[in-house]
C-alpha positions as CSV (number, residue, x, y, z in Angstrom):
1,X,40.1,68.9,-14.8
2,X,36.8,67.8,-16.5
3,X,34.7,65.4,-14.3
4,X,33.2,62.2,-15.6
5,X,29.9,64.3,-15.5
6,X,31.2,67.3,-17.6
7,X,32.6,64.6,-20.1
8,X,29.0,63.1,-20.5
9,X,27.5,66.8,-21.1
10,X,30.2,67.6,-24.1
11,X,29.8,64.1,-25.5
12,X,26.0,64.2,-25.5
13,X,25.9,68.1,-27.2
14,X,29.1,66.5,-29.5
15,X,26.4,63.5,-30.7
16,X,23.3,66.1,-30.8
17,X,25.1,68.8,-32.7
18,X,26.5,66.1,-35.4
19,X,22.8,64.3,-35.6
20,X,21.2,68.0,-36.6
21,X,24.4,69.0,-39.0
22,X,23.4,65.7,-40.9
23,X,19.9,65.9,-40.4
24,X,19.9,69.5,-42.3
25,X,22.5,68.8,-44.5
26,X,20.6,65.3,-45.6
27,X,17.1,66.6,-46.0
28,X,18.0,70.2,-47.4
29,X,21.0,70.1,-49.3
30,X,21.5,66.6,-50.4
31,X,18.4,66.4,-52.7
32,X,19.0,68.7,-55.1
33,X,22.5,68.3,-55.4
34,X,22.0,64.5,-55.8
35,X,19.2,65.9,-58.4
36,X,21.2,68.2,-60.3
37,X,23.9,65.4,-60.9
38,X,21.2,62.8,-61.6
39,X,19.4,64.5,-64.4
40,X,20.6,65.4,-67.7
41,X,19.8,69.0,-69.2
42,X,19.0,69.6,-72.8
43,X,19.0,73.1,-73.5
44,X,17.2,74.1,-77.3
45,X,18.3,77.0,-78.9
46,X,16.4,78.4,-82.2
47,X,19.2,79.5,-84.4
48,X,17.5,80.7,-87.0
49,X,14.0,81.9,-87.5
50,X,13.6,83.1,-91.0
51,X,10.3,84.7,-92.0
52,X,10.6,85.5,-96.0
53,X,8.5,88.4,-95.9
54,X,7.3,91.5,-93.3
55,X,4.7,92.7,-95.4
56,X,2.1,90.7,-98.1
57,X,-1.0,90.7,-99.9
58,X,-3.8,88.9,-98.4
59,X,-3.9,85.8,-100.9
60,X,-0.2,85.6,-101.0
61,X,1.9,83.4,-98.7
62,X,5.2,83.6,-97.3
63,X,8.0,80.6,-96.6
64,X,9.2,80.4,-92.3
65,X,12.5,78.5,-91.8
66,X,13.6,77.1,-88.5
67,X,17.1,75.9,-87.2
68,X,17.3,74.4,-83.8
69,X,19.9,73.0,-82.2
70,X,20.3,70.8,-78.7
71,X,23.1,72.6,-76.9
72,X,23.2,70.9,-73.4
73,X,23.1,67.0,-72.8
74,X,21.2,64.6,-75.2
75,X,17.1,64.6,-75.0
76,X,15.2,62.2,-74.6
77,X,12.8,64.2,-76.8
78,X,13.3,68.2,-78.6
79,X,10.3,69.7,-79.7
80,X,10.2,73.1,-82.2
81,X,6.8,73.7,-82.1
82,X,5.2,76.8,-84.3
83,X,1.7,78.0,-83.0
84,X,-0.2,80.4,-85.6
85,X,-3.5,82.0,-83.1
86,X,-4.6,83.8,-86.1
87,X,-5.8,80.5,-87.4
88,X,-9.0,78.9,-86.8
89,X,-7.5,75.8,-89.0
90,X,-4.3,75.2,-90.2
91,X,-4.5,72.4,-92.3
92,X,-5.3,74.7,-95.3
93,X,-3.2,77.4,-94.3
94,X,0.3,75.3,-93.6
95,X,2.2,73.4,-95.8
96,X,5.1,71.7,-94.6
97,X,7.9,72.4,-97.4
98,X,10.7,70.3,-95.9
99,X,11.9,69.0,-92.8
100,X,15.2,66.6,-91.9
101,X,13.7,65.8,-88.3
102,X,13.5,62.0,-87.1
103,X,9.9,62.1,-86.7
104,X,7.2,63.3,-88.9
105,X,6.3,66.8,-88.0
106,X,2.3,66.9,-87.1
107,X,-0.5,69.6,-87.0
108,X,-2.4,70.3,-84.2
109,X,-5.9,72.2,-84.2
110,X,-8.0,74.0,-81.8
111,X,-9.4,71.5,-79.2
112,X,-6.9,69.0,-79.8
113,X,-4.9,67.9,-76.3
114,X,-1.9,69.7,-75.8
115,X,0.5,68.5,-73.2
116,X,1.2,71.7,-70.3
117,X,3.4,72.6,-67.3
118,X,6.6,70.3,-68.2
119,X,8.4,71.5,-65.6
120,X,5.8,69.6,-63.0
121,X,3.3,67.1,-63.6
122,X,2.7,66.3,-66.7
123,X,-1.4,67.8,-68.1
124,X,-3.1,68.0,-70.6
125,X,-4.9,70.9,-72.0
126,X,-7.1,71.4,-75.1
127,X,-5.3,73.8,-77.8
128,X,-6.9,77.3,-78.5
129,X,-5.1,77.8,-81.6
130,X,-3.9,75.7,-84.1
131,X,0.1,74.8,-84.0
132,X,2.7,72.8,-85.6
133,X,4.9,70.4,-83.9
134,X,8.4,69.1,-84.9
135,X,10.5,66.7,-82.5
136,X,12.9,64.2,-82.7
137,X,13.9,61.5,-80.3
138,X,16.2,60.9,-79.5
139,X,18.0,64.7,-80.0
140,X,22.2,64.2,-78.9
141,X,23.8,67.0,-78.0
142,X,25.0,69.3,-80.7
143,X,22.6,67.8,-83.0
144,X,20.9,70.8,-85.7
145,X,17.5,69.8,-87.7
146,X,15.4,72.1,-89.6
147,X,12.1,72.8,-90.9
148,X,10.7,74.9,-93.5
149,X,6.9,75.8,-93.7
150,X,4.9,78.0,-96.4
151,X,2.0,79.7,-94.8
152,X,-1.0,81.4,-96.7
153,X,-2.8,84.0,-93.9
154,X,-6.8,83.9,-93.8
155,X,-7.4,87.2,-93.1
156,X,-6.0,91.1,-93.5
157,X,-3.8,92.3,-90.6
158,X,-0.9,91.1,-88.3
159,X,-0.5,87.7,-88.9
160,X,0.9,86.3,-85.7
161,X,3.1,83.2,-85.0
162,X,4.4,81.6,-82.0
163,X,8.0,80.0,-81.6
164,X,9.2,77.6,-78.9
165,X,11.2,74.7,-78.1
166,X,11.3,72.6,-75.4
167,X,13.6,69.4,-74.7
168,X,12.7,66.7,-72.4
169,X,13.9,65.7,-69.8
170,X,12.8,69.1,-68.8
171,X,15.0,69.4,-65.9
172,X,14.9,73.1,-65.4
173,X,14.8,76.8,-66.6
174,X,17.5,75.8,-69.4
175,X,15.2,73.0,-71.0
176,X,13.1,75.4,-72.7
177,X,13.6,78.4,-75.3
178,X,13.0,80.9,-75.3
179,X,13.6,81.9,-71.5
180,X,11.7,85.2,-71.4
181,X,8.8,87.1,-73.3
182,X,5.8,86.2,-73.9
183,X,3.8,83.3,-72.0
184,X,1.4,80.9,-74.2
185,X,-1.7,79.3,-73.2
186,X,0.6,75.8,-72.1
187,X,1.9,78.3,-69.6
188,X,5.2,78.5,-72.0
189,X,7.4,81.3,-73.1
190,X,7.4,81.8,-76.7
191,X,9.3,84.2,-79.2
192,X,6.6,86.2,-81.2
193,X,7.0,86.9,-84.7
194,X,4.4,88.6,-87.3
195,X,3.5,89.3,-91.2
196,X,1.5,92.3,-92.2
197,X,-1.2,91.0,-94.3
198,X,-2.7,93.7,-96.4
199,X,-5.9,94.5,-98.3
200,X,-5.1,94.2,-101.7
């Protein structure tokens, strides 16, 4: 038979245990799930990345076209943004051929401030090469746009360019494509593609 003094023992470890279970299960747990409910997740995907030609003439130019689609929740704002760090400009270098996005597409050139490290806080960076940025905003869910570019290279040899997209609110891992590869200046992966330019 407990005594009233064995009673108040199991009732105070009872109240003690319960305060730390919700203690730890408030701090640690409750956060993140109420944060993964809480915020929506756009997840880009580049469907299609056509380059018209592997191999040119220096002097020649070949045609890029992009197809990226929003596969998760709506964004706020989807960006498909095309980086050439060949370049030293790229107004005279890339022509905008066609584009259904909301928004006008816009060049951006060494120097200029770039917005970096999405995931965090918000910075801004200057560019060291130029790029090309398409968005629209809002971008629903299952919505596709597309751009098409021509490009003229500067010099002979690999003509590099950059491929990303990111959507906003960039919530986590899924908010950006590609997932994997190579990491950009904006601390970004990016898909890489290239163009042999030749002597000719």
């Amino acid at each position: 038979m407990m005594t009233a003094s064995n009673k108040t023992i199991v009732i105070a470890v009872a109240i003690v245990a319960s305060l730390t279970f919700y203690f730890v299960f408030s701090v640690f747990y409750l956060p993140d799930y109420y944060q993964s409910l809480k915020k929506p997740s756009p997840i880009p995907y580049l469907s299609e990345v056509n380059i018209s030609e592997s191999n040119i003439q220096y002097g020649e130019s070949f045609d890029i076209k992009i197809t990226s689609t929003n596969l998760g929740d709506s964004a706020d704002i989807q960006i498909v943004s095309l980086a050439f760090p060949n370049l030293t400009r790229i107004d005279d270098h890339v022509s905008i051929i066609s584009h259904d996005f909301r928004q006008s597409p816009f060049f951006i050139e060494i120097d200029d401030d770039v917005v970096s490290n999405y995931a965090s806080t918000f910075e801004t960076i200057p560019a060291m090469y130029p790029s090309l940025e398409a968005y629209s905003r809002p971008w629903k869910s299952s919505e596709t746009y597309h751009i098409g570019l021509e490009v003229t290279p500067d010099k002979a040899g690999k003509f590099v360019i950059f491929v990303k997209s990111v959507g906003l609110p960039h919530t986590n891992n899924q908010s950006h494509f590609p997932s994997d590869g190579l990491i950009d200046y904006q601390r970004e992966f990016v898909k890489v593609y290239s163009v042999n330019v030749t002597e000719p």
